[in-house]
FIMI-295138 format. One record per atom (N, C-alpha, C): residue in three letters; atom name; x, y, z; residue number from 1. Coordinates in nm, 3 decimals. Example, Ala and Ser with C-alpha at 12.3 -4.5 7.8 and 13.67 -1.06 7.14 Angstrom:
2
<site ala; N; <1.319; -0.569; 0.780>; 1>
<site ala; CA; <1.230; -0.450; 0.780>; 1>
<site ala; C; <1.320; -0.330; 0.780>; 1>
<site ser; N; <1.285; -0.225; 0.708>; 2>
<site ser; CA; <1.367; -0.106; 0.714>; 2>
<site ser; C; <1.290; 0.003; 0.787>; 2>
This chain:
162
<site unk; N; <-0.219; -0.070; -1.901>; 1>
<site unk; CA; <-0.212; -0.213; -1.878>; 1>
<site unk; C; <-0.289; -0.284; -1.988>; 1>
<site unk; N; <-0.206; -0.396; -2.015>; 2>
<site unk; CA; <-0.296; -0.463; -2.139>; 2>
<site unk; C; <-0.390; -0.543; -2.097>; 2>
<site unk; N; <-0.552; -0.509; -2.122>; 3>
<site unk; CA; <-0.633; -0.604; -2.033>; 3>
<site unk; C; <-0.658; -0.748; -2.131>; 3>
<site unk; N; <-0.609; -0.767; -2.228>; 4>
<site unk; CA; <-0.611; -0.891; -2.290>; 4>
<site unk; C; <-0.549; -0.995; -2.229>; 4>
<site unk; N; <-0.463; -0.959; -2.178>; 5>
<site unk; CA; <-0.367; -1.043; -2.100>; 5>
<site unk; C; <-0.410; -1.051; -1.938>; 5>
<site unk; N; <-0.460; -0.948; -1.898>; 6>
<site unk; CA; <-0.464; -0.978; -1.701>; 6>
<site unk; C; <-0.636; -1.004; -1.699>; 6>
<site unk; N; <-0.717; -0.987; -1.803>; 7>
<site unk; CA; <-0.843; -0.955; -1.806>; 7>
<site unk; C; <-0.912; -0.827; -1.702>; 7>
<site unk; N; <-0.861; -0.820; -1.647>; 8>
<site unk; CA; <-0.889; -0.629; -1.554>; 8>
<site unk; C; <-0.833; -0.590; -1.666>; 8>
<site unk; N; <-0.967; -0.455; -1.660>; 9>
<site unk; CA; <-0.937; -0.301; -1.724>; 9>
<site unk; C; <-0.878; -0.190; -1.646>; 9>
<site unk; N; <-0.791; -0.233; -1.557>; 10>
<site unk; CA; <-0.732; -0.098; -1.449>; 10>
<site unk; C; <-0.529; -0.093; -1.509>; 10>
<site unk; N; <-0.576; 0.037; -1.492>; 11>
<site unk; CA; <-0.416; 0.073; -1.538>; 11>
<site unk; C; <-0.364; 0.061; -1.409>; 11>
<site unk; N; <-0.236; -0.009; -1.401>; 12>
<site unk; CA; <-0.155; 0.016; -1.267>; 12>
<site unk; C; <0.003; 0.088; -1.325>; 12>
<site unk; N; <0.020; 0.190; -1.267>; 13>
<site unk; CA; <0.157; 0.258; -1.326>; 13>
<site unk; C; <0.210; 0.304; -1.184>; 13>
<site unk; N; <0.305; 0.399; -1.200>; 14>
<site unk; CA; <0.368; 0.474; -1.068>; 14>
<site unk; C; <0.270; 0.629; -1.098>; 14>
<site unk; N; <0.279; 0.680; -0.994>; 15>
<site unk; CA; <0.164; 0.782; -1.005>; 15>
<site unk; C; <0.275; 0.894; -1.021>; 15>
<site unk; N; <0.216; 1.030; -1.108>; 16>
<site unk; CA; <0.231; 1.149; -1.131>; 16>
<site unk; C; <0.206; 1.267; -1.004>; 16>
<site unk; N; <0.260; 1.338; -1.021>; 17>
<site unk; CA; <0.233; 1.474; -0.913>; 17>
<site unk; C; <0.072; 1.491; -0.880>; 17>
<site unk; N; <0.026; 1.499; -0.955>; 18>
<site unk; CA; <-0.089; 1.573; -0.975>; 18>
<site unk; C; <-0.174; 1.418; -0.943>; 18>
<site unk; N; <-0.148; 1.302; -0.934>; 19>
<site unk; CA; <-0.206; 1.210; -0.843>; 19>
<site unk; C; <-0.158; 1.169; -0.707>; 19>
<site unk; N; <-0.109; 1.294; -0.639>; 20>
<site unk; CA; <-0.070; 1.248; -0.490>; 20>
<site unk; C; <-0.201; 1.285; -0.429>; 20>
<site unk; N; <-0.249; 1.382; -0.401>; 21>
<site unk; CA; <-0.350; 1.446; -0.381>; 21>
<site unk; C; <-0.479; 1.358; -0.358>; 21>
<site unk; N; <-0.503; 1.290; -0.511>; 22>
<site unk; CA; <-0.642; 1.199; -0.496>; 22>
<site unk; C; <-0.638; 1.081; -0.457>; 22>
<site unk; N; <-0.469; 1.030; -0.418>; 23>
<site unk; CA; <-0.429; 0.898; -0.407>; 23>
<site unk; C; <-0.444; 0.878; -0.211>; 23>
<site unk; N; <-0.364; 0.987; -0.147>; 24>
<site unk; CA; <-0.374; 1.026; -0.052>; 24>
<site unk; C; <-0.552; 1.038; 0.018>; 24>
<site unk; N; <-0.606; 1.140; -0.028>; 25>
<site unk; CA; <-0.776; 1.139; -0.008>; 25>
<site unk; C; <-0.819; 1.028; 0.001>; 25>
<site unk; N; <-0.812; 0.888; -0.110>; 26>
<site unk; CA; <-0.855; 0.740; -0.115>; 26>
<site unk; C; <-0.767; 0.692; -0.015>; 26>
<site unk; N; <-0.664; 0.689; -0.008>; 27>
<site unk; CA; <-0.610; 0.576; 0.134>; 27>
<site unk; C; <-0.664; 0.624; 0.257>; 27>
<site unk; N; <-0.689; 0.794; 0.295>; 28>
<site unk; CA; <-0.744; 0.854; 0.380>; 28>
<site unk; C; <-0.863; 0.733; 0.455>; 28>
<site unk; N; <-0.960; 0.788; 0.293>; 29>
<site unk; CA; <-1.087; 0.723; 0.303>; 29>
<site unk; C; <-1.128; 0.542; 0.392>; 29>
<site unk; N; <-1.033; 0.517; 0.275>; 30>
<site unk; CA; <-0.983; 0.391; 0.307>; 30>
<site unk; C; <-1.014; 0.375; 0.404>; 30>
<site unk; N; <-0.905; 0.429; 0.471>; 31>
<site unk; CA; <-0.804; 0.344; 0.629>; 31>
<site unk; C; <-0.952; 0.368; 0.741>; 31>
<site unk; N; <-0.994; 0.483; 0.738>; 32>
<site unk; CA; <-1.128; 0.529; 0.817>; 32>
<site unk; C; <-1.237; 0.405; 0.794>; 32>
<site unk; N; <-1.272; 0.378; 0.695>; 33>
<site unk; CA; <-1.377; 0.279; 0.627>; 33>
<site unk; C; <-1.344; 0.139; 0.723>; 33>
<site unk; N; <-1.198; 0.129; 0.705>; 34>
<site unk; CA; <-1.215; -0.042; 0.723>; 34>
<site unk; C; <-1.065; -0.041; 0.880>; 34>
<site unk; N; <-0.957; 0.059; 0.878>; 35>
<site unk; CA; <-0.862; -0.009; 0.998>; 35>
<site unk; C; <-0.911; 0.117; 1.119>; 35>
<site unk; N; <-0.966; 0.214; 1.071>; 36>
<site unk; CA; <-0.971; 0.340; 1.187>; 36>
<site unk; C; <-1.031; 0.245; 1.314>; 36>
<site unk; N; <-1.130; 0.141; 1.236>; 37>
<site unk; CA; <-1.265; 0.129; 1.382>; 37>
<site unk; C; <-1.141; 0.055; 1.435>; 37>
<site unk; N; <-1.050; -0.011; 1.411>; 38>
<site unk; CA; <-0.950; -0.086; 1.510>; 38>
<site unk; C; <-0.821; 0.000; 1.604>; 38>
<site unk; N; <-0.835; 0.143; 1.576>; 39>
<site unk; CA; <-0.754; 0.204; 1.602>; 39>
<site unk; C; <-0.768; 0.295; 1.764>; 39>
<site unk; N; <-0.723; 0.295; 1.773>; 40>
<site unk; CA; <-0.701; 0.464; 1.931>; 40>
<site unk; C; <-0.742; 0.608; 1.871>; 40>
<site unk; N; <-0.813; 0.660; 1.937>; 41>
<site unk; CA; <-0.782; 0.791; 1.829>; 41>
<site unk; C; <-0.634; 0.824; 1.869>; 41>
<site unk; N; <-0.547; 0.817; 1.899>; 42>
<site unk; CA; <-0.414; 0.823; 1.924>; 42>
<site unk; C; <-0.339; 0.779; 1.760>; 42>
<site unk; N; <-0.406; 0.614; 1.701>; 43>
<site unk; CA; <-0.348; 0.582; 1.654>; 43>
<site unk; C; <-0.420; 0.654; 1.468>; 43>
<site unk; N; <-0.534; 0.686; 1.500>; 44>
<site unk; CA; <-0.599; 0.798; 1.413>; 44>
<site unk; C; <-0.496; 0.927; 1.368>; 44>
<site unk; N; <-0.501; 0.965; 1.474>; 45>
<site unk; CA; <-0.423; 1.124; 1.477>; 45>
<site unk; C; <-0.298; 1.068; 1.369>; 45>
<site unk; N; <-0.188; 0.960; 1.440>; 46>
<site unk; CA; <-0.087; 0.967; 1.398>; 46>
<site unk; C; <-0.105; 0.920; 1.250>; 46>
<site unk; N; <-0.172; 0.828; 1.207>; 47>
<site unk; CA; <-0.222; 0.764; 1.038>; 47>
<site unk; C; <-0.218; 0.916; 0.974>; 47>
<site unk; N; <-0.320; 1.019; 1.045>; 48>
<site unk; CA; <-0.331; 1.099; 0.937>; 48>
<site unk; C; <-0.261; 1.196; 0.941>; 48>
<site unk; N; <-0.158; 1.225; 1.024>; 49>
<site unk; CA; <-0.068; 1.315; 1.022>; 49>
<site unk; C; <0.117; 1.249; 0.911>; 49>
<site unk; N; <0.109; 1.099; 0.937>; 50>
<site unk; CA; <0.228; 1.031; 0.841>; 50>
<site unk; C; <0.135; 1.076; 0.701>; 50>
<site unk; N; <0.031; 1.063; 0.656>; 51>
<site unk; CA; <-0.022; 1.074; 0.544>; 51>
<site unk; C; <-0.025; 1.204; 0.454>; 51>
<site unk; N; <-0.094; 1.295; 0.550>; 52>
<site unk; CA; <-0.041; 1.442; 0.507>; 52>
<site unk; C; <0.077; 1.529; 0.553>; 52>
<site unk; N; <0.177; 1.525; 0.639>; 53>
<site unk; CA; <0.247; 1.575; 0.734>; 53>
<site unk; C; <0.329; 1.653; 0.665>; 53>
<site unk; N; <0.362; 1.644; 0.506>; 54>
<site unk; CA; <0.419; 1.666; 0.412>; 54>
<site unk; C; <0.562; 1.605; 0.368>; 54>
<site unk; N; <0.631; 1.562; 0.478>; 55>
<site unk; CA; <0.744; 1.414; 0.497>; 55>
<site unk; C; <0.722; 1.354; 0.340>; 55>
<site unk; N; <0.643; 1.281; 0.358>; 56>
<site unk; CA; <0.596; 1.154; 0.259>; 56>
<site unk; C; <0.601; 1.247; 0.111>; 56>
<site unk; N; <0.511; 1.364; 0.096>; 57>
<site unk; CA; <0.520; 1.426; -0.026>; 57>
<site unk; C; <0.654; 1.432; -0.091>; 57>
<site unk; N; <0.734; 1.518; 0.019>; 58>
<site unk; CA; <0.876; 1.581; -0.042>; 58>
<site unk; C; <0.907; 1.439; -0.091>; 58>
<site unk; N; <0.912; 1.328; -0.033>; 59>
<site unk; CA; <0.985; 1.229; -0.045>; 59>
<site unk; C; <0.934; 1.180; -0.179>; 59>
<site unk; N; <0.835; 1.176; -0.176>; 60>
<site unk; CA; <0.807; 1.146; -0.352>; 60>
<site unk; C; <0.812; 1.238; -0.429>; 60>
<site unk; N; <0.826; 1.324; -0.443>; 61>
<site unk; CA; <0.907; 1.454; -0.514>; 61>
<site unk; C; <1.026; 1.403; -0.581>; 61>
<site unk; N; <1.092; 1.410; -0.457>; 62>
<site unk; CA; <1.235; 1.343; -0.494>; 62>
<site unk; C; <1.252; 1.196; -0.537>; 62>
<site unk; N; <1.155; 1.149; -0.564>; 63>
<site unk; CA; <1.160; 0.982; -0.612>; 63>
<site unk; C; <1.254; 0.885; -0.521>; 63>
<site unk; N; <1.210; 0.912; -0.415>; 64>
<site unk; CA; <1.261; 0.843; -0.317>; 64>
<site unk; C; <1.103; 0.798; -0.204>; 64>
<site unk; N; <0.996; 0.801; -0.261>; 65>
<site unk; CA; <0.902; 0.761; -0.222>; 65>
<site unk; C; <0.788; 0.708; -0.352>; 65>
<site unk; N; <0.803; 0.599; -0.401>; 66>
<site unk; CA; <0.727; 0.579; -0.509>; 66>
<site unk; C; <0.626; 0.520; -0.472>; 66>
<site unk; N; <0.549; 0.578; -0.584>; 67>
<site unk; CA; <0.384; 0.541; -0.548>; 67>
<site unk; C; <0.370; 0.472; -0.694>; 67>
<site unk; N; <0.259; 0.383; -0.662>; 68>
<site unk; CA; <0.221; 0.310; -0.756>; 68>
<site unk; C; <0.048; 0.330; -0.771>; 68>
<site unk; N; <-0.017; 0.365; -0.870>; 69>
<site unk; CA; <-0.176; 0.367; -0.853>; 69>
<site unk; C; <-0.249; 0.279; -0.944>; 69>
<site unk; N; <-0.331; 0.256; -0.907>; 70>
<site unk; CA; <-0.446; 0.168; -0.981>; 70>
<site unk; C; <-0.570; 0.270; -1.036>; 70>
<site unk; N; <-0.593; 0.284; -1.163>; 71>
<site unk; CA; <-0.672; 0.348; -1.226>; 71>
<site unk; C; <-0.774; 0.266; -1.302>; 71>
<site unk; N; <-0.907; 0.323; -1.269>; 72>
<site unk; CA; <-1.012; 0.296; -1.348>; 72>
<site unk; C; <-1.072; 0.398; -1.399>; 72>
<site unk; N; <-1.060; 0.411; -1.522>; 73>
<site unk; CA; <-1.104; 0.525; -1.646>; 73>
<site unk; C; <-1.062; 0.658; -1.545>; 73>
<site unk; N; <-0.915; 0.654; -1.525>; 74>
<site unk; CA; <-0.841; 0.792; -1.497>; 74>
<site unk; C; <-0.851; 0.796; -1.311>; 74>
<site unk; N; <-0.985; 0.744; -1.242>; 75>
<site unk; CA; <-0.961; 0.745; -1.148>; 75>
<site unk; C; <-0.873; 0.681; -1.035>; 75>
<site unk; N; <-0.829; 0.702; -0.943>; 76>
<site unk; CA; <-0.731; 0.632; -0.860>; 76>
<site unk; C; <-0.849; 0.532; -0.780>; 76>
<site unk; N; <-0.815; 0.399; -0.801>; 77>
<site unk; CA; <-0.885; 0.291; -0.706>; 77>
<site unk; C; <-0.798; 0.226; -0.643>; 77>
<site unk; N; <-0.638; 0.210; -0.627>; 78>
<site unk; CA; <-0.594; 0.183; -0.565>; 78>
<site unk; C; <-0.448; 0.252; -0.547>; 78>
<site unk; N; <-0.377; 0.254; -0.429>; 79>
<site unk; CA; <-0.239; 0.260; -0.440>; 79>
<site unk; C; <-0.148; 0.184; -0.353>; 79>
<site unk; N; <-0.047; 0.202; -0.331>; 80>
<site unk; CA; <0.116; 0.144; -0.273>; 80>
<site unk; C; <0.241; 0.169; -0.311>; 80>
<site unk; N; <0.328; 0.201; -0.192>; 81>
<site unk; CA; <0.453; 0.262; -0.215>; 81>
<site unk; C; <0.558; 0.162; -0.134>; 81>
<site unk; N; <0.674; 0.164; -0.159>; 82>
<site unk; CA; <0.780; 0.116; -0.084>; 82>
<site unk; C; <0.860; 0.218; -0.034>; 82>
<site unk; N; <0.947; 0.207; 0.090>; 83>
<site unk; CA; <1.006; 0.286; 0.153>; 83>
<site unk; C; <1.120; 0.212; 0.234>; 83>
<site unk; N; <1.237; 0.282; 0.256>; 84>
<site unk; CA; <1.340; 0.228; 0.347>; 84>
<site unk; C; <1.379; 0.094; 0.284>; 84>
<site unk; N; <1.399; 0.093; 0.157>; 85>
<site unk; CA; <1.495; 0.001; 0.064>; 85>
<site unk; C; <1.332; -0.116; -0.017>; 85>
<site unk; N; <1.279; -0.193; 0.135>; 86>
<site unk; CA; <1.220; -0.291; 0.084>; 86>
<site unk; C; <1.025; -0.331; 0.172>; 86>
<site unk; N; <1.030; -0.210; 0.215>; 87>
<site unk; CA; <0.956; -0.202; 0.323>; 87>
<site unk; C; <0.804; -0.114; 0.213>; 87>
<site unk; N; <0.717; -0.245; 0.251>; 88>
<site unk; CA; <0.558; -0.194; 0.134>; 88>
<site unk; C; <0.487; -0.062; 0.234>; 88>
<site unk; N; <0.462; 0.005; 0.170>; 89>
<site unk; CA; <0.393; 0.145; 0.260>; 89>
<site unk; C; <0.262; 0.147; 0.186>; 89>
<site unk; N; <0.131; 0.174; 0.237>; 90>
<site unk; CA; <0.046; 0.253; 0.216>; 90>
<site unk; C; <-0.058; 0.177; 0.084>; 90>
<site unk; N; <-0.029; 0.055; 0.117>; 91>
<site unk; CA; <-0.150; -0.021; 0.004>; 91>
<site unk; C; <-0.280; -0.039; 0.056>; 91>
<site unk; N; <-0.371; 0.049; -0.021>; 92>
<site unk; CA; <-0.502; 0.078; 0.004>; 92>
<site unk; C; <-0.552; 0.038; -0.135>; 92>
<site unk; N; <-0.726; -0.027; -0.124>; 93>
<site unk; CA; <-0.816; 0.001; -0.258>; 93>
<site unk; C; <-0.933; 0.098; -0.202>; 93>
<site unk; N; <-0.990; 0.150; -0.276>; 94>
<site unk; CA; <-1.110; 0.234; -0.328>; 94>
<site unk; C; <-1.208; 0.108; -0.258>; 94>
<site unk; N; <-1.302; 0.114; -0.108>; 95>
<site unk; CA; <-1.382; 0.016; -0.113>; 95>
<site unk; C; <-1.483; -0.045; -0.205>; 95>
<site unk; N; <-1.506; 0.018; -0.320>; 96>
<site unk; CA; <-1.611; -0.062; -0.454>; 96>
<site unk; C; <-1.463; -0.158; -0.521>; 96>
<site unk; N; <-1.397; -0.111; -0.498>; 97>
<site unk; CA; <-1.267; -0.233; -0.600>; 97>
<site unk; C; <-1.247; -0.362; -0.497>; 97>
<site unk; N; <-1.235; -0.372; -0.376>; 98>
<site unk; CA; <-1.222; -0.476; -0.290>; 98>
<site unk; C; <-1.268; -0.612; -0.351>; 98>
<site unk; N; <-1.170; -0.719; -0.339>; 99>
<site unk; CA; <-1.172; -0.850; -0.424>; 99>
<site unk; C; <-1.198; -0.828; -0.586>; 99>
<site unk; N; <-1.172; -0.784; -0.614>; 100>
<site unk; CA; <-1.099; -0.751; -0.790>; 100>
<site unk; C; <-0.992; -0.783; -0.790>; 100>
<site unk; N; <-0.939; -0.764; -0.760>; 101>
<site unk; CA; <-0.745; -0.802; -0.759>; 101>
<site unk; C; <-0.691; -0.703; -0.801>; 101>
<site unk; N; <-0.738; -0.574; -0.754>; 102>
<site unk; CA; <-0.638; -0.466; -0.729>; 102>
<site unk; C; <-0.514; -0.473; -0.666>; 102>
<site unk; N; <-0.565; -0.451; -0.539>; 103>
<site unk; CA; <-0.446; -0.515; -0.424>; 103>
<site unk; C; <-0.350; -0.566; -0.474>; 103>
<site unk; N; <-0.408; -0.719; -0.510>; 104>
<site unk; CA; <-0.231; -0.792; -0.539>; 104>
<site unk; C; <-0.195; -0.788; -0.710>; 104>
<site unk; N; <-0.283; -0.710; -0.732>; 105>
<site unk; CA; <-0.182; -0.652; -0.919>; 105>
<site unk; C; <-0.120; -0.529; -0.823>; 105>
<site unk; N; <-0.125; -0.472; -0.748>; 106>
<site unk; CA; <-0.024; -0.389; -0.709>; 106>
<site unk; C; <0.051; -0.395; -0.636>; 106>
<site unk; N; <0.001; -0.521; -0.545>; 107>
<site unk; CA; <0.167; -0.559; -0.458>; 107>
<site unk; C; <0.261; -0.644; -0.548>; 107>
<site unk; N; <0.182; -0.735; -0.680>; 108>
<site unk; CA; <0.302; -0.791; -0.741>; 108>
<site unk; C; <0.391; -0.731; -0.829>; 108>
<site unk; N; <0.332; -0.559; -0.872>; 109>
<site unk; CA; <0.398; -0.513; -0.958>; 109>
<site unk; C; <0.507; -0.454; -0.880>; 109>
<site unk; N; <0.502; -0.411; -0.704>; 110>
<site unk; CA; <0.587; -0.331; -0.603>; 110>
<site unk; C; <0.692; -0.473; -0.580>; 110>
<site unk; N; <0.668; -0.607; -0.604>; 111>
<site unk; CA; <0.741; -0.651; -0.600>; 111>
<site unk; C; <0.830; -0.699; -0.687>; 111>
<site unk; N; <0.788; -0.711; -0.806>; 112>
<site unk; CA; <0.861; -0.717; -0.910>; 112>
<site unk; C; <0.930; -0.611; -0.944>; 112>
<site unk; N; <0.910; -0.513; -0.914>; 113>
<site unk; CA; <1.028; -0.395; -0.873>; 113>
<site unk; C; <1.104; -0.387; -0.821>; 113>
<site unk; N; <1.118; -0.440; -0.667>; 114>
<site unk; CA; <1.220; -0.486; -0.566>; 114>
<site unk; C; <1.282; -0.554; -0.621>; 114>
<site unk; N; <1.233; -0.691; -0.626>; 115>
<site unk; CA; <1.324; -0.770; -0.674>; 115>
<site unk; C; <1.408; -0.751; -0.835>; 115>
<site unk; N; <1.347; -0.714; -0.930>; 116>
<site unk; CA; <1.411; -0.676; -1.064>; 116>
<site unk; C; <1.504; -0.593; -1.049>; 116>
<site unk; N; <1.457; -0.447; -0.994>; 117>
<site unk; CA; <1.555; -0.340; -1.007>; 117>
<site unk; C; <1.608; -0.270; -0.926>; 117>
<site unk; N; <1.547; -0.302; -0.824>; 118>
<site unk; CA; <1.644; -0.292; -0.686>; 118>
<site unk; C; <1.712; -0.396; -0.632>; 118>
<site unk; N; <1.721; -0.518; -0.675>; 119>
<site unk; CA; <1.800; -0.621; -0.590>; 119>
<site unk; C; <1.769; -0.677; -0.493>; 119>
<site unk; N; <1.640; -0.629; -0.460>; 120>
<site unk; CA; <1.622; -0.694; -0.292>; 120>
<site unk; C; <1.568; -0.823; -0.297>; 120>
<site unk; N; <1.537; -0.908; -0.157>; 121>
<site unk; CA; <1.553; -1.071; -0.207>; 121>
<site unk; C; <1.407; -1.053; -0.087>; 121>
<site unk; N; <1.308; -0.997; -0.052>; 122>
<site unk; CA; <1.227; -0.996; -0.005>; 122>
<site unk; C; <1.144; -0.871; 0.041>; 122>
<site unk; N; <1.011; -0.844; 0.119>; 123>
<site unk; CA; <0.972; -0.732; 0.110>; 123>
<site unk; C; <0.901; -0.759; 0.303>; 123>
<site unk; N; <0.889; -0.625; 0.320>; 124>
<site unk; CA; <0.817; -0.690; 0.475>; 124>
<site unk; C; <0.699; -0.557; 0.460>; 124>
<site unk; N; <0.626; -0.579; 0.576>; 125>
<site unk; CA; <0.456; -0.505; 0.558>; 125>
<site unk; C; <0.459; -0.495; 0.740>; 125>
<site unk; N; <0.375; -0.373; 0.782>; 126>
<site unk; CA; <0.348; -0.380; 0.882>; 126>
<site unk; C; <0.172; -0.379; 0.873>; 126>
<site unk; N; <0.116; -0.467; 0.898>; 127>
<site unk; CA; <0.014; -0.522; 0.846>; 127>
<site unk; C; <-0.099; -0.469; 0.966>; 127>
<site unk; N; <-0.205; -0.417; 0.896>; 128>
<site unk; CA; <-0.313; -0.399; 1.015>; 128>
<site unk; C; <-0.380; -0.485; 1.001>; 128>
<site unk; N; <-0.455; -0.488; 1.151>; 129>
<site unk; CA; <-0.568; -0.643; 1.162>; 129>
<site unk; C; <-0.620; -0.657; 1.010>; 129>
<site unk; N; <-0.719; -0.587; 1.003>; 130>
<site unk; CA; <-0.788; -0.625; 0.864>; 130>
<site unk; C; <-0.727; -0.678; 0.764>; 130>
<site unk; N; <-0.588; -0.673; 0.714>; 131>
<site unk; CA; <-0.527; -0.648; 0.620>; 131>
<site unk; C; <-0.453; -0.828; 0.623>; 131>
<site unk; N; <-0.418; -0.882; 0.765>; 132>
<site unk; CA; <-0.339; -0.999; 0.737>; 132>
<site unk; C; <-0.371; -1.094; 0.675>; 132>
<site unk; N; <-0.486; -1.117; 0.662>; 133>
<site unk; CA; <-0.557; -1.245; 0.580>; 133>
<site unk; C; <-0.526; -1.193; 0.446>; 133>
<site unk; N; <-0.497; -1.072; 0.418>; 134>
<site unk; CA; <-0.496; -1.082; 0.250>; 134>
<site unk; C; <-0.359; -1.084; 0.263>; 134>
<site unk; N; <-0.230; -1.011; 0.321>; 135>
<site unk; CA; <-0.089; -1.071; 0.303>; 135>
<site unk; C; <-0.059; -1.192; 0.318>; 135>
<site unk; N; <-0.163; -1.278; 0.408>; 136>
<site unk; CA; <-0.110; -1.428; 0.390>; 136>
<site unk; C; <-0.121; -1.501; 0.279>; 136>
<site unk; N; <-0.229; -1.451; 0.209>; 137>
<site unk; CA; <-0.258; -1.476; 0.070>; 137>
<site unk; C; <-0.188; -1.449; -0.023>; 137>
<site unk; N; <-0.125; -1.341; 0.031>; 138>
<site unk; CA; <0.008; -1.324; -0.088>; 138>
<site unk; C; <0.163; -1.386; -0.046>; 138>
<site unk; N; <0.117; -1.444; 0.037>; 139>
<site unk; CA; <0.275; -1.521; 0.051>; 139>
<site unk; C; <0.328; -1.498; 0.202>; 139>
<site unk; N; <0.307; -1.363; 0.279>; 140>
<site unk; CA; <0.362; -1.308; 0.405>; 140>
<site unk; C; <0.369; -1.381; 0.476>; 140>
<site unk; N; <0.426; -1.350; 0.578>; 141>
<site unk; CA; <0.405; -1.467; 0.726>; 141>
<site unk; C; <0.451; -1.370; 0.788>; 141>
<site unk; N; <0.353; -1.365; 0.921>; 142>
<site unk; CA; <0.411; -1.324; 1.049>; 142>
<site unk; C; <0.590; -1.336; 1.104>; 142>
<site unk; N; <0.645; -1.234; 1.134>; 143>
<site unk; CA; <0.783; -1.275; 1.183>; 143>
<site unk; C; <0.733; -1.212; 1.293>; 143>
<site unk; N; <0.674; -1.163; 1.359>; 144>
<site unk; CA; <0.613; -1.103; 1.515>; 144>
<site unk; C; <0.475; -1.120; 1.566>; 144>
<site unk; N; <0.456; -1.113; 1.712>; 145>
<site unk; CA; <0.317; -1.081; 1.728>; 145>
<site unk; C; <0.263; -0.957; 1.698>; 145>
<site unk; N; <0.169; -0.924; 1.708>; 146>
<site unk; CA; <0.079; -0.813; 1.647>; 146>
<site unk; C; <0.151; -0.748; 1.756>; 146>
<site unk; N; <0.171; -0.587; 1.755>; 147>
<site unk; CA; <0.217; -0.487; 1.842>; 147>
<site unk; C; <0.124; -0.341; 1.801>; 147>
<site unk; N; <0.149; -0.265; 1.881>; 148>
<site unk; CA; <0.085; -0.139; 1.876>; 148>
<site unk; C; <0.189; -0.069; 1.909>; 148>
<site unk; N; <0.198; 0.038; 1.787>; 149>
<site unk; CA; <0.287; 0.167; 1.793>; 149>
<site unk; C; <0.202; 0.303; 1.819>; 149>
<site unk; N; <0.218; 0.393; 1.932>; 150>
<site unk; CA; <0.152; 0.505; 1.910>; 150>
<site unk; C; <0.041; 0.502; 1.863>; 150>
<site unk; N; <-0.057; 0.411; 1.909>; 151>
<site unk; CA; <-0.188; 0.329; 1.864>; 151>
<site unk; C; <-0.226; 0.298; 1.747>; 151>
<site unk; N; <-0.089; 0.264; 1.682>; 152>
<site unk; CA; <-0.144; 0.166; 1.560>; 152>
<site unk; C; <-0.094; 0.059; 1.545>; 152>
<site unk; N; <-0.189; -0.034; 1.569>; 153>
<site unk; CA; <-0.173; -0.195; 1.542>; 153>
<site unk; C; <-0.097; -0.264; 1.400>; 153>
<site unk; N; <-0.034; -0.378; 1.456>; 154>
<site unk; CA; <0.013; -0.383; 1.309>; 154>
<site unk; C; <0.101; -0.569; 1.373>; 154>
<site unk; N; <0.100; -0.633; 1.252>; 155>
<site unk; CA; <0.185; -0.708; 1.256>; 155>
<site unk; C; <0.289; -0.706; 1.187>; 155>
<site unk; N; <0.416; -0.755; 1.214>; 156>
<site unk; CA; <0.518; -0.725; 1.115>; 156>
<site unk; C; <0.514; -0.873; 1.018>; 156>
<site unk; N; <0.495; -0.816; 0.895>; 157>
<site unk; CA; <0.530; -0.940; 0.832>; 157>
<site unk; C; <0.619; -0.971; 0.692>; 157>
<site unk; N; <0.670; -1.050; 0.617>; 158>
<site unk; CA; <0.794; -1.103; 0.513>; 158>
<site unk; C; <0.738; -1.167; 0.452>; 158>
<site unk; N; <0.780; -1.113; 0.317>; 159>
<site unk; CA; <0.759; -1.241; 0.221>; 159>
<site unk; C; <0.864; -1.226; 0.105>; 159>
<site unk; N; <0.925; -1.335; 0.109>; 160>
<site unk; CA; <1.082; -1.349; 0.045>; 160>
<site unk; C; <1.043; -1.388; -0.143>; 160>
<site unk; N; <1.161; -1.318; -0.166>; 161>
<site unk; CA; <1.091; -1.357; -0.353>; 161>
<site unk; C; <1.201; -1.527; -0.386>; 161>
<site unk; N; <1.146; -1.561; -0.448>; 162>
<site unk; CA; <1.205; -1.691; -0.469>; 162>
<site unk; C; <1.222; -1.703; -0.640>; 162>
């Protein structure tokens, strides 16, 4: 990434094989740090079984699960993937990166993807508590009330590219 232009020094690219592993470990971390305390252990179990279960791997294997990472001097500080055409999966930061603008240099680059080269005309998030104040910030809006799946909370939410 050219930091002359965004002023951050973090590379954001699509991640390599050999960064599923440390990308996975950090959202792990993550999700425990800041959405676990809102969770069931019900809704624990299931977070970390979609995460490692090996599903998600094959699927990015086959480039049908892309990941996107945020690097600082090689390390992973952030990531996010899309899934099921237009649907954001799995955007986590490294808690020392929080308010840097990790986050949304990587949801705008997942969206400028959608929309550029996939065609799609919007993106939706199933948003945990913690997390909605920063999708509203990026544009989202609630299309539901908050619900709980298999004890994980989440709101569903859209945000259309214009």
């Amino acid at each position: 990434m050219d930091t002359k232009t965004t002023g951050i020094p973090y590379e954001i690219r699509w991640a390599r094989t050999e960064e599923w592993i440390p990308a996975i470990r950090m959202i792990w971390q993550t999700f425990l740090r800041y959405e676990g305390k809102d969770y069931s252990e019900e809704g624990i179990r299931n977070f970390f079984n979609f995460i490692t279960g090996g599903e998600l791997y094959a699927l990015f294997l086959k480039g049908e699960y892309p990941l996107m990472v945020a690097l600082d001097m090689g390390m992973i500080i952030g990531a996010g993937s899309v899934r099921n055409g237009n649907h954001l999966s799995l955007l986590f930061v490294e808690e020392a990166y929080h308010h840097r603008g990790v986050g949304s240099m990587i949801l705008g680059k997942l969206c400028t993807y959608l929309e550029k080269e996939r065609g799609q005309h919007y993106m939706t998030v199933q948003a945990a508590p913690y997390a909605v104040d920063f999708y509203r910030k990026q544009g989202f809006r609630a299309i539901c009330p908050e619900a709980e799946y298999r004890g994980i909370r989440v709101t569903p939410m859209r945000k259309n590219f214009e």
